[in-house]
C-alpha positions in Angstrom: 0.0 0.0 0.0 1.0 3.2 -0.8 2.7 5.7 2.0 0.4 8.2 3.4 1.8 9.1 6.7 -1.4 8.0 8.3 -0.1 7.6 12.1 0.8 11.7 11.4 -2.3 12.5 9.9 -4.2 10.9 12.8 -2.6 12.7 15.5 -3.0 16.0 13.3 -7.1 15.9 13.7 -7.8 12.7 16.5 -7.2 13.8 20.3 -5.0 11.6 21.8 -7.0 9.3 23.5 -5.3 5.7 22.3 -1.6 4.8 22.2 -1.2 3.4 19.0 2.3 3.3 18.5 1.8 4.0 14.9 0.6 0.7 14.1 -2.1 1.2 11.0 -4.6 -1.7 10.5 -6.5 -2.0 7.0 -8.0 -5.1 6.8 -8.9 -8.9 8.2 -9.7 -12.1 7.7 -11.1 -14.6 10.4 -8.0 -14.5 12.5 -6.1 -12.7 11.1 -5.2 -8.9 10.3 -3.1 -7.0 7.8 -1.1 -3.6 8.2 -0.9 -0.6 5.8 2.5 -2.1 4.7 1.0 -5.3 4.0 1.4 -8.0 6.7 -0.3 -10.1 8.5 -0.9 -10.8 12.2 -2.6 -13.2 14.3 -5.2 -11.8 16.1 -5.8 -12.7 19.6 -7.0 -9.0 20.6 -9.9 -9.4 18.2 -11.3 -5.6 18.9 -11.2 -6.4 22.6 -13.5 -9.3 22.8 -15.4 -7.7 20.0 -15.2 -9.6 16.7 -16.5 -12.7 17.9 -16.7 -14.1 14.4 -13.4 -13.2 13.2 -12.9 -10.5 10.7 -15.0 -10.3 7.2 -17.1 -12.9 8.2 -18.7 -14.1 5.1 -22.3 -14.2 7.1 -21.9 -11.4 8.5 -20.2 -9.4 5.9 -23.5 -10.9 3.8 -26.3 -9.2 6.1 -24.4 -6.0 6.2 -25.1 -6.0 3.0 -28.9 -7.2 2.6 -30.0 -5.4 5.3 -28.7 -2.1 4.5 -29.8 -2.1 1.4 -33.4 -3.0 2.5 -33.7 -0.6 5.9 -30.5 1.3 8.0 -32.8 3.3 10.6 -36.1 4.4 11.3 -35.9 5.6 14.4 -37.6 3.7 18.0 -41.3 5.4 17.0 -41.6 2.9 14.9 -41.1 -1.4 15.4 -38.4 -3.3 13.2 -38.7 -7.3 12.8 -34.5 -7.7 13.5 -35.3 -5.8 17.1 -37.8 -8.0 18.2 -36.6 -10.8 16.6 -33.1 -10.4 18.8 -35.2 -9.3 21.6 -36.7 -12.8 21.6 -33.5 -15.0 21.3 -31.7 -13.1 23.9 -34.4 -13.5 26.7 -35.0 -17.3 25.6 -31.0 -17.7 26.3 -31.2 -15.9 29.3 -34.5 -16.4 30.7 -34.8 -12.4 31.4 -38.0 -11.6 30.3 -37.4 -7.4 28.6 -34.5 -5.9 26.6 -33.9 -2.6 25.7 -31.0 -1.8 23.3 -28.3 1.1 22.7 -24.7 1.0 21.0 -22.0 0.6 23.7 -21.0 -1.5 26.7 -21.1 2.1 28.7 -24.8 2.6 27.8 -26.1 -1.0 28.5 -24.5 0.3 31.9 -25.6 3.1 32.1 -29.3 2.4 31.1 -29.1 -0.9 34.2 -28.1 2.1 36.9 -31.0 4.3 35.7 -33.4 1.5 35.9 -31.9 -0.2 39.2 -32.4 3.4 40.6 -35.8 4.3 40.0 -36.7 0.1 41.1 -35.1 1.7 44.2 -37.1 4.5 45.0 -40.0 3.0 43.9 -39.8 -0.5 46.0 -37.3 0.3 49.0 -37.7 4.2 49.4 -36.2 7.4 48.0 -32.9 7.3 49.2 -32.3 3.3 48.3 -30.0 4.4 45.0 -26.4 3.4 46.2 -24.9 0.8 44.0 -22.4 -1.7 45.4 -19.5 -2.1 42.8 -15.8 -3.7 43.0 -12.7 -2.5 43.1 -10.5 -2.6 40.0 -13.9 -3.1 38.1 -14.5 -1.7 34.6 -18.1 -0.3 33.3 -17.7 2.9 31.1 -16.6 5.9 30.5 -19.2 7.8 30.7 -19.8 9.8 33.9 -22.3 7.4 35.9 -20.4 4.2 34.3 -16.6 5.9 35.4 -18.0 6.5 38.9 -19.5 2.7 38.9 -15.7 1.6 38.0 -14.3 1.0 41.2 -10.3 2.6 40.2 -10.0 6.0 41.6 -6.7 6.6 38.9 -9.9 6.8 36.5 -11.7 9.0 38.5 -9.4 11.9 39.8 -9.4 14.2 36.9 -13.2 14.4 36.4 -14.3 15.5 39.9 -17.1 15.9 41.2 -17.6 12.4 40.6 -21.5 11.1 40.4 -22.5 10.0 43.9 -24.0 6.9 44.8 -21.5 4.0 44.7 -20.0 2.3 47.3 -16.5 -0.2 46.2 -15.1 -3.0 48.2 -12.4 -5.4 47.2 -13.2 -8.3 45.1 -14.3 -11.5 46.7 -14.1 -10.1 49.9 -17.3 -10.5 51.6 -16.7 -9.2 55.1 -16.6 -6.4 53.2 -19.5 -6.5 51.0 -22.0 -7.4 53.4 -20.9 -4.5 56.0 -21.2 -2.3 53.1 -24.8 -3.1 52.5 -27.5 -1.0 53.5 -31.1 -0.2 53.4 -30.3 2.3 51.0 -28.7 0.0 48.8 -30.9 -0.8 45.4 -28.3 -3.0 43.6 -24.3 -4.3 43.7 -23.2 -4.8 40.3 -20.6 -7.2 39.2 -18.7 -9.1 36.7 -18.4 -12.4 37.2 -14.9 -12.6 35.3 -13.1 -9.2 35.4 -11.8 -8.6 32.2 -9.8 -4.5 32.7 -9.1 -5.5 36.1 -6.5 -8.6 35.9 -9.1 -11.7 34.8 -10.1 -12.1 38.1 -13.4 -14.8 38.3 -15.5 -15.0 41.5 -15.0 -17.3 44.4 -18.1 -19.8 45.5 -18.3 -18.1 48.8 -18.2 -14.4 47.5 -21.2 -15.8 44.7 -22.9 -17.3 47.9 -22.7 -14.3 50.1 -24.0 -12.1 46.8 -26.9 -14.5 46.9 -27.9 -14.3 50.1 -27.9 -10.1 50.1 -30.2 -10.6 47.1 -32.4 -12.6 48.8 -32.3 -11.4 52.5 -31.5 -7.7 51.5 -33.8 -6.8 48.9 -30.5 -6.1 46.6 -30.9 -6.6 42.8 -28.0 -8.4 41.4 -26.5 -6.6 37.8 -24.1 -8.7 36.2 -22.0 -6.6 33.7 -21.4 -9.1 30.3 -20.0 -6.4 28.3 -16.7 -8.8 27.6 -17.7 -12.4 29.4 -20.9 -12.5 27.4 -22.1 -14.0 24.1 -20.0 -17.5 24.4 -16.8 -15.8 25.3 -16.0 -18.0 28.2 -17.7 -21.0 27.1 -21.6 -20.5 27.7 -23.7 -17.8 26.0 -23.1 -16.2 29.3 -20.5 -15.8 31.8 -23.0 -16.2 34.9 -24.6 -19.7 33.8 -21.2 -21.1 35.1 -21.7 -19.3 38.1 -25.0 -20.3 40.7 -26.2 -16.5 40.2 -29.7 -14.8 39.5 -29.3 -11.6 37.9 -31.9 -9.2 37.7 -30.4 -7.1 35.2 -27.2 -8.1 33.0 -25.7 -5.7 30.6 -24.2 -6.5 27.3 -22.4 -5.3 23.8 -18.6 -6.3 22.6 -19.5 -9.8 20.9 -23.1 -9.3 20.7 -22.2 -7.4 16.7 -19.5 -9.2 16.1 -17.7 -5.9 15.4 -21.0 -3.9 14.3 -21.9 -1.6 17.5 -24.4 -2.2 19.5 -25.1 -2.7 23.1 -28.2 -4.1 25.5 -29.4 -4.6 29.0 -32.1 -7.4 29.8 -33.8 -7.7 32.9 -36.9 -9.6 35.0 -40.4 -8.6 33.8 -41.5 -7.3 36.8 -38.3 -5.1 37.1 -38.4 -3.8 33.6 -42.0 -2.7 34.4 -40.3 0.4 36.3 -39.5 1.6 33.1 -42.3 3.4 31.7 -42.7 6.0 28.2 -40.2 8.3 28.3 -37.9 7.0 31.2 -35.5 5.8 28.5 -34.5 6.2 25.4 -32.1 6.5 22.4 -31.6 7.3 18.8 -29.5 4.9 17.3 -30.1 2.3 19.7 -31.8 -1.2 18.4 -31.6 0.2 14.9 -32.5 -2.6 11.6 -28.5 -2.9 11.3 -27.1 -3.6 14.3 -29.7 -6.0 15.5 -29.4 -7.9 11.9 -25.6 -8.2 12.6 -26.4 -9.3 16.3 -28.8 -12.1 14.8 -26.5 -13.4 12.6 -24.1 -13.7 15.2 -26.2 -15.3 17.8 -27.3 -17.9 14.5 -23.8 -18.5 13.9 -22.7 -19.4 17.2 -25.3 -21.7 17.4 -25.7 -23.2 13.9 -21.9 -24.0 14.1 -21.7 -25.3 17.5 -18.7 -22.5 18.6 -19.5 -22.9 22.2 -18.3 -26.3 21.7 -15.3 -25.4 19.8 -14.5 -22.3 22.7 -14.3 -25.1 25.0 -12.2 -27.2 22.9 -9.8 -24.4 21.9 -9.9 -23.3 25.8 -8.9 -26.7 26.8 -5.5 -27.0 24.3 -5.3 -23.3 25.4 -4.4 -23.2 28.4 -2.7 -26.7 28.5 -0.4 -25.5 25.9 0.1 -22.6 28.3 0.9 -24.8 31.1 3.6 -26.3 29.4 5.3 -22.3 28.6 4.7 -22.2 32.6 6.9 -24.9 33.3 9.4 -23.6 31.2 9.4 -20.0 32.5 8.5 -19.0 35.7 8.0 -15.7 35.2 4.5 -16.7 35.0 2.5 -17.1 37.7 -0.5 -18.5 37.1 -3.2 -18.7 34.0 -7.0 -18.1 34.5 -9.8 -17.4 33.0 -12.4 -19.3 31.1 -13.6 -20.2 27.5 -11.6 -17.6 25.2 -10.9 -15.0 27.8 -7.6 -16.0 29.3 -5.4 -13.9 31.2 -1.5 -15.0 31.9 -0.1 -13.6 35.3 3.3 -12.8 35.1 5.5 -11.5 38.2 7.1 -8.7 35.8 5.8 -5.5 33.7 4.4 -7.5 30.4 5.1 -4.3 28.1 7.7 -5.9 26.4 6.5 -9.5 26.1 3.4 -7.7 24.2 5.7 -5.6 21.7 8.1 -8.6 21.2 4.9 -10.7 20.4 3.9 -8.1 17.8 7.1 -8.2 16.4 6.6 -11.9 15.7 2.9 -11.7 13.9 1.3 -12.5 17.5 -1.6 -9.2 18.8 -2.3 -9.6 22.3 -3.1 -7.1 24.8 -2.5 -6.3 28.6 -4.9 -6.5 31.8 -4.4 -5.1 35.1 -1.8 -6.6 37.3 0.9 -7.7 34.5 -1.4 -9.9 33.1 -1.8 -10.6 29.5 -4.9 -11.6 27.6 -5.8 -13.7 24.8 -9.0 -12.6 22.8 -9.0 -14.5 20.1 -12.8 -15.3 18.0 -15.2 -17.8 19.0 -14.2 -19.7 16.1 -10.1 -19.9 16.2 -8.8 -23.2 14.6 -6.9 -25.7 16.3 -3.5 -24.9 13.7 -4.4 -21.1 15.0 -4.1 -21.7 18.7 -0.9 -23.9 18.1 0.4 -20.8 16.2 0.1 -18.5 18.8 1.0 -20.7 21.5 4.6 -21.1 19.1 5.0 -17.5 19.0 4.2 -16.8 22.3 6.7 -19.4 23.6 9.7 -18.3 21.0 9.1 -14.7 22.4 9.0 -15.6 26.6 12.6 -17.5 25.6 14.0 -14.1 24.7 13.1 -12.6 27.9 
């Protein structure tokens, strides 16, 4: 491809938000992406747990195409068939009974703190709108979502900060049930952290959250934004877990790269949500719920739960055997495709030297590295990044 200087061009009219390190992507194939100087790297970032499909999936790429040229966006004052059809698969897979839909993680997050917060002052009172979250959790960048991450690096420059949440330490539940009050509405939760190291839930803190729910009058939000739609294994993270959520929030996969985001919750909880309480433009638009069915379809007409389990399973023995070899890792965890490697060192270099070799992985919390790679990664594509990943850790 022709030279265009595009890394200066970028930083000449974007604000500098991202570190990009001048690295200019320009197209993909299933796992696979290609550079502006034409080569090719396996992709085990895959947007961030976003293109669950690959890249240029020929389904998907197909009803990109049919539906937009048949209907883009009309707006929520009117009803579109790939809505409610969507709608309908995603509360027979979760058993959550209403949906509503926007175009982001942050506003599936957003939208679940509105709603848990008028439940509040409807059912327990006018001052029960305090939201339980965990520290080194991620849920948005917006201003309600920033304030519901529980990492105050995030939150110092954007004071005053929206009130309302309370934090405690993950799997602590000393903590989190001394935290509780009667003006608590909801603690919300992901059952893997994905940001925040790949940190899952213990039995005991999942018990205790369980008993608040019950005993407390607590609604129980489970943010899916990254675990959800078959990334670890299940169509959702909290089926592996004994939890009842109320409310669970989703996006990343759920488009398979095409934005789009939702929250589903219980019948008799989304019935707080009357005319007017909610709403947004772009959300549930003809497009992005087409590109949601087809992924959802996909998943199950070729059985990729099955094969994320597979793939986790030569995963992360293939990882056991780098372990052996080089102690600088700690410990691997995770489920399904969402995998973090713990290493007792700064894991900066490990990711650029893995670029280097044709290997994209990115960083967690806690010098942890993650592997993202799609739903449907082939056995020869797992062995490949495991050969990469082991040739760089021997030049450490």
């Amino acid at each position: 491809m022709e030279k265009h200087n595009w890394p200066q061009r970028g930083e000449a009219v974007l604000m500098n938000t991202f570190k990009r390190d001048g690295k200019v992507m320009v197209s993909g194939q299933g796992s696979f992406l290609t550079d502006a100087e034409g080569r090719t790297y396996l992709d085990f970032i895959s947007g961030i747990a976003v293109n669950s499909l690959g890249h240029s999936n020929e389904k998907l790429v197909e009803t990109l195409v049919n539906q937009g040229q048949q209907l883009i966006h009309s707006s929520n004052l009117f009803w579109n068939t790939p809505s409610i059809q969507l709608a309908e698969k995603l509360t027979k897979l979760s058993g959550l009974g209403k949906v509503f839909f926007a175009n982001s993680g942050a506003e599936a997050n957003e939208g679940a703190i509105k709603l848990a917060r008028k439940w509040g002052r409807e059912v327990k009172g006018p001052n029960a709108t305090t939201i339980v979250t965990m520290k080194k959790s991620f849920h948005g960048r917006t201003m309600a979502t920033l304030a519901a991450t529980g990492q105050e690096a995030m939150h110092k420059d954007y004071a005053p900060n929206l009130p309302g949440f309370d934090y405690v330490t993950f799997n602590d539940i000393d903590q989190l049930k001394a935290t509780i009050t009667p003006q608590t509405c909801a603690v919300l939760i992901e059952v893997i952290q994905g940001e925040g190291g790949v940190n899952t839930l213990s039995e005991d803190f999942v018990q205790a959250i369980n008993e608040i729910q019950q005993e407390k009058q607590v609604l129980v939000i489970i943010d899916e934004v990254q675990t959800g739609i078959g990334r670890t294994g299940s169509y959702f993270a909290y089926e592996q877990f004994d939890l009842d959520p109320d409310i669970i929030t989703l996006a990343k996969g759920l488009g398979g790269g095409f934005p789009i985001g939702a929250f589903l919750a219980k019948d008799d909880l989304a019935t707080h949500f009357q005319v007017g309480d909610h709403g947004t433009t772009f959300g549930g638009n003809p497009l992005a719920t087409a590109c949601a069915n087809t992924v959802l379809d996909t998943i199950n007409e070729d059985n990729l739960l099955n094969n994320v389990n597979q793939r986790h399973k030569q995963l992360v023995e293939g990882l056991q055997v780098l372990q052996a070899k080089h102690p600088t890792i700690s410990s691997i965890k995770g489920r399904g495709l969402l995998i973090g490697i713990q290493f007792d060192q700064a894991v900066d270099d490990i990711i650029n030297d893995c670029f280097d070799q044709g290997l994209l992985v990115i960083s967690a919390k806690g010098n942890v590295i993650r592997f993202l790679p799609p739903l449907n990664v082939s056995e020869e594509e797992i062995s490949q990044a495991l050969d990469i990943f082991g040739a760089v850790l021997s030049t450490q």
